[in-house]
C-alpha positions in Angstrom: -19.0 3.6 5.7 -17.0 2.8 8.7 -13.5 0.8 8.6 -12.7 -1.5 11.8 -9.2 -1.3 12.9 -7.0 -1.9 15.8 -3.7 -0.7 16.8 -1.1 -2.8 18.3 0.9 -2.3 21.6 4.7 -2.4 21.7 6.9 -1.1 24.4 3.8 0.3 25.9 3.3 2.6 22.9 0.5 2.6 20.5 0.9 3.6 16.7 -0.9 6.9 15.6 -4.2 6.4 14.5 -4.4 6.0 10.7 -5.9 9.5 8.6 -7.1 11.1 6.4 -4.6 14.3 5.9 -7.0 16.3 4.3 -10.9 16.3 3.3 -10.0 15.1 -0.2 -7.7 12.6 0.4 -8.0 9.4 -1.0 -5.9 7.2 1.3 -5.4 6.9 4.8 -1.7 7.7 6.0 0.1 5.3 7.9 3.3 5.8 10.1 6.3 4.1 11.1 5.8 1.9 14.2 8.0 0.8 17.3 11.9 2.3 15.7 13.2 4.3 13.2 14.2 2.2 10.5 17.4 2.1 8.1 16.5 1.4 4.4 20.3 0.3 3.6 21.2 1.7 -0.6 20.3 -0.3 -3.0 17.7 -3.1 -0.1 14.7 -3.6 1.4 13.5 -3.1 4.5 9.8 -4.4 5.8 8.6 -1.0 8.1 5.6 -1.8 11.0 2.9 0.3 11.1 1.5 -1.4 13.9 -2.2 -1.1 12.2 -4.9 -3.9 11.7 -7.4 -3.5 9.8 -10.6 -5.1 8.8 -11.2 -4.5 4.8 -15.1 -4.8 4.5 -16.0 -7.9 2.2 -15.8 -7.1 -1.6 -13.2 -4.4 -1.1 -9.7 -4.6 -1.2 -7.3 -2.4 0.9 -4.5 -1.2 -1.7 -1.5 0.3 0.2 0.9 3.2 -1.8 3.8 5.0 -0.9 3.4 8.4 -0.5 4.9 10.5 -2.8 7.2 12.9 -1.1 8.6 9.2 0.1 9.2 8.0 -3.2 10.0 11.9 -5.0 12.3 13.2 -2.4 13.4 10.0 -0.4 13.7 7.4 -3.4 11.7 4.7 -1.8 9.3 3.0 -3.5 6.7 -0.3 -2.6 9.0 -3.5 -2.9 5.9 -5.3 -4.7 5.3 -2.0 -6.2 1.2 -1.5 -4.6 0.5 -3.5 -1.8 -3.0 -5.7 -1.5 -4.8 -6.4 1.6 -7.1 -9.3 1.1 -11.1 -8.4 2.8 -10.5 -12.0 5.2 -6.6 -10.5 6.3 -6.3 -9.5 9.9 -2.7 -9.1 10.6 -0.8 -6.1 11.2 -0.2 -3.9 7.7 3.4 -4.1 7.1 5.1 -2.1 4.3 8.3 -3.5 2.2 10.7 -0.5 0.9 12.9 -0.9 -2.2 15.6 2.1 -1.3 16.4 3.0 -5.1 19.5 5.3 -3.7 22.8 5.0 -3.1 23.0 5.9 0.2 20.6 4.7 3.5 17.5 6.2 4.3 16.4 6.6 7.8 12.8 6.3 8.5 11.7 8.1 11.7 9.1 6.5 14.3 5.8 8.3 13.2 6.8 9.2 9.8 4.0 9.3 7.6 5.4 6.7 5.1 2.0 5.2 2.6 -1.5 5.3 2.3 -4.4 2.8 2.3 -7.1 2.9 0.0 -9.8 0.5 0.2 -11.9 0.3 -3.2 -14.3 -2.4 -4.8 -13.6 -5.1 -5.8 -15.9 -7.8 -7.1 -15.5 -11.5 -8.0 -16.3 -12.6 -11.1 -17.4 -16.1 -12.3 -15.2 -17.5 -14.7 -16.3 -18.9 -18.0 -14.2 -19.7 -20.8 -14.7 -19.1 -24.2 -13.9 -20.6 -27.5 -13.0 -17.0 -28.6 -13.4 -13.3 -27.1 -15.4 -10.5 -28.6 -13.6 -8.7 -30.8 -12.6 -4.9 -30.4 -10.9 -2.2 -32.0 -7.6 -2.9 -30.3 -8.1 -6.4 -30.5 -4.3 -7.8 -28.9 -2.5 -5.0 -29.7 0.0 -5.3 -27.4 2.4 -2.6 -25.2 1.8 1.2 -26.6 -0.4 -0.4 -29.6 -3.2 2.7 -28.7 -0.1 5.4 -29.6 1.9 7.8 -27.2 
C-alpha cells in the first residue's frame, strides 16, 4: 500500500523524508523541521515536521513519541497520541509536554515521533434500550484484577 506525502519548503530546505528505521518498524519516524526548538520545563512547545500526508480513506494516521524522546528526554505528546483525520492535508505538527525541570532542546532533524496509519472503520450508530450483557458487565477502572 503506498502513502502520498509531500514535504514542505522553508528557507530553501526540505524536511527529511519520513521512514521506516528498521524492517519491523511500525511507525514512520518524523524529524524536526526549519529550527531547533526549546521545550521550556514544565511547557509545551508545537515542533514542525514539515510533512503532509495523505491518510488513505478508512485509516487513521496516529502519531507517538518515540521512546528514547519520552524515556531519556522527558517529553511526551501534549494530547498524549496524536490523530490525523483520512480528509487532513496540512502539515503534521507535533505538541511536546516537557515533564522536566529544565529545557529541552530539540535539534533540526531529530528523529522526534512516529506515524502509524491503521484502520479505522465507521460504524452506524443504533441505540438500544439495553446492551448485551457480559462477564464484566460495567465494572469499572481495574474491575478485571491487576
Amino acid at each position: 500500500m503506498k502513502l502520498e506525502y509531500s514535504r514542505i519548503e522553508r528557507n530553501g530546505k526540505k524536511p527529511p523524508e519520513p521512514f521506516y528505521a528498521s524492517a519491523g518498524a511500525a511507525g514512520l519516524d518524523l524529524t524536526v523541521f526549519g529550527q531547533d526548538v526549546t521545550v521550556p520545563a514544565g511547557c509545551h512547545a508545537i515542533v514542525s515536521t514539515g510533512i503532509c500526508v495523505a491518510v488513505p480513506k478508512g485509516h487513521v494516521g496516529l502519531i507517538f513519541v518515540r521512546s528514547s524522546v519520552g524515556v531519556k528526554r522527558g517529553l511526551m505528546l501534549s494530547n498524549s497520541v496524536g490523530v490525523i483525520d483520512s480528509d487532513y492535508r496540512g502539515e503534521l505538527l507535533v505538541s511536546l509536554f516537557n515533564t522536566k525541570k529544565e529545557d529541552v532542546i530539540l535539534s533540526e532533524g531529530e528523529r522526534i515521533a512516529q506515524l502509524v496509519i491503521v484502520p479505522c472503520p465507521h460504524f452506524d450508530l443504533e441505540e438500544a434500550d439495553s446492551l448485551d450483557e457480559t462477564q464484566r458487565g460495567a465494572g469499572r477502572f481495574g474491575s478485571t484484577g491487576k
